[in-house]
C-alpha positions in Angstrom: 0.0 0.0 0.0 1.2 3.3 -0.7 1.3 6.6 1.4 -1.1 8.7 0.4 -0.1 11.4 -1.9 0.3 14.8 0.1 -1.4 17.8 -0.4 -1.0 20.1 -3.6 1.4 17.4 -5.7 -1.5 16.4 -7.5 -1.7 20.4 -9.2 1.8 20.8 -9.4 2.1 17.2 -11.6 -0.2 19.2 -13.8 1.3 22.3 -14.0 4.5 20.3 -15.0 2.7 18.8 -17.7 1.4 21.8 -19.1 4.7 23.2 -19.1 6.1 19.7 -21.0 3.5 20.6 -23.9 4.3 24.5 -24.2 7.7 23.6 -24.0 7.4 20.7 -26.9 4.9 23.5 -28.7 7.4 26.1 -28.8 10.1 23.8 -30.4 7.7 22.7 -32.7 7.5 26.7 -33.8 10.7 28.2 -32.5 13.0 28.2 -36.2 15.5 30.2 -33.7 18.9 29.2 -32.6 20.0 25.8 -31.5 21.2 27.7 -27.9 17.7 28.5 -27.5 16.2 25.0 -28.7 18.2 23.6 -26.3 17.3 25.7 -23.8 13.6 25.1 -24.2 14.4 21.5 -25.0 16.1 21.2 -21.5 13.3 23.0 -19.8 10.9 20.3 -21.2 12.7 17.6 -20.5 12.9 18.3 -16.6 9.2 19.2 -16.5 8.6 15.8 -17.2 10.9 14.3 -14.9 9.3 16.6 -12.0 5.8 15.3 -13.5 6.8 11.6 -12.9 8.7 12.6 -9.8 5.6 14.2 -8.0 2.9 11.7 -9.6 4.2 8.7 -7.9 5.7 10.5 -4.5 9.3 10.4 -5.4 11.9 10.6 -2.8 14.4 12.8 -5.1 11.2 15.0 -6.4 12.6 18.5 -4.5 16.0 17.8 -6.0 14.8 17.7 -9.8 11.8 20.2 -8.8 15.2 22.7 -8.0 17.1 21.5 -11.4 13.6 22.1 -12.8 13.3 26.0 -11.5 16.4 26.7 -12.4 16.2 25.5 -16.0 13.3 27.1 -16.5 15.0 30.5 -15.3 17.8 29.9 -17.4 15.9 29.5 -20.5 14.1 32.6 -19.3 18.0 34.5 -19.8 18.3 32.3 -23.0 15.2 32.9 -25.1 15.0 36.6 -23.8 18.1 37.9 -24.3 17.1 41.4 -22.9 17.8 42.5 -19.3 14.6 44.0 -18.3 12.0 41.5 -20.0 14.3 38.8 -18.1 13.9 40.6 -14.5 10.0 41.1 -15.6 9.1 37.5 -16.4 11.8 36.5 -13.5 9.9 38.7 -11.0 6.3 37.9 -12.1 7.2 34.0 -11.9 9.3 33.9 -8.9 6.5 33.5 -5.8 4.8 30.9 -8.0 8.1 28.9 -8.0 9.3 29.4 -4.5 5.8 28.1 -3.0 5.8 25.0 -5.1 9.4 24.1 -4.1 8.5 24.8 -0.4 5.2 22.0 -1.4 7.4 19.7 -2.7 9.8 20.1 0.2 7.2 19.9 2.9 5.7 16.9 0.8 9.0 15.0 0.9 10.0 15.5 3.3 6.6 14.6 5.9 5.4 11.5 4.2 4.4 9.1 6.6 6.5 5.8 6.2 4.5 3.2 5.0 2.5 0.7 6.6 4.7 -2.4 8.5 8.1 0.2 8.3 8.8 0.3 12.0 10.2 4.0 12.9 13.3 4.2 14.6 13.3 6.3 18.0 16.7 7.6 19.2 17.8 5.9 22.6 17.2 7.5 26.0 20.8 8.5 27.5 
């Protein structure tokens, strides 16, 4: 039997899947240059990792959710190329990332073991 999947993974697994198939859509379109295909390429990849990761309650889920934010950041640099449309999209996306990591971390990190696991209790001195 499996823990029970904690609160607010379910929304972020789709929000990582939504961001696989804009990613996939704007390689499909983007005829730019292949720094910025892989940046977008990257980005898409990772979004699906984090998908998988958070779907089935993975233990390494807030490591690639962090590879994740910041390859999404770095494509923001990439494919915007200007300083103040960067520190716009940057500014405008940042709370939305932060509270999903701190989710993912909090999820993690509290899962209850599962059932027949015995705890382990630190010894009385």
């Amino acid at each position: 039997m499996r823990p029970p999947r904690p609160a607010g993974f379910g929304f972020l697994t789709v929000c990582a899947l939504a961001c696989a198939v804009l990613m996939a859509a704007a390689l499909d379109l983007d005829d730019g240059s292949p720094m910025v295909r892989f940046a977008v390429g990257a980005t898409g990849a990772l979004a699906l990792v984090v998908a998988e990761a958070l779907a089935c309650v993975r233990p390494w889920a807030f490591g690639a959710s962090i590879a994740f934010a910041g390859t999404f950041i770095a494509m923001l640099v990439v494919v915007l190329r200007d300083l103040e449309g960067v520190v716009i999209a940057v500014g405008m996306t940042a709370m939305f990332i932060l509270v999903a990591l701190s989710i993912v971390y909090n999820g993690v990190h509290h899962v209850p073991p599962a059932p027949g696991m015995r705890r382990r209790y630190p010894r009385a001195p």
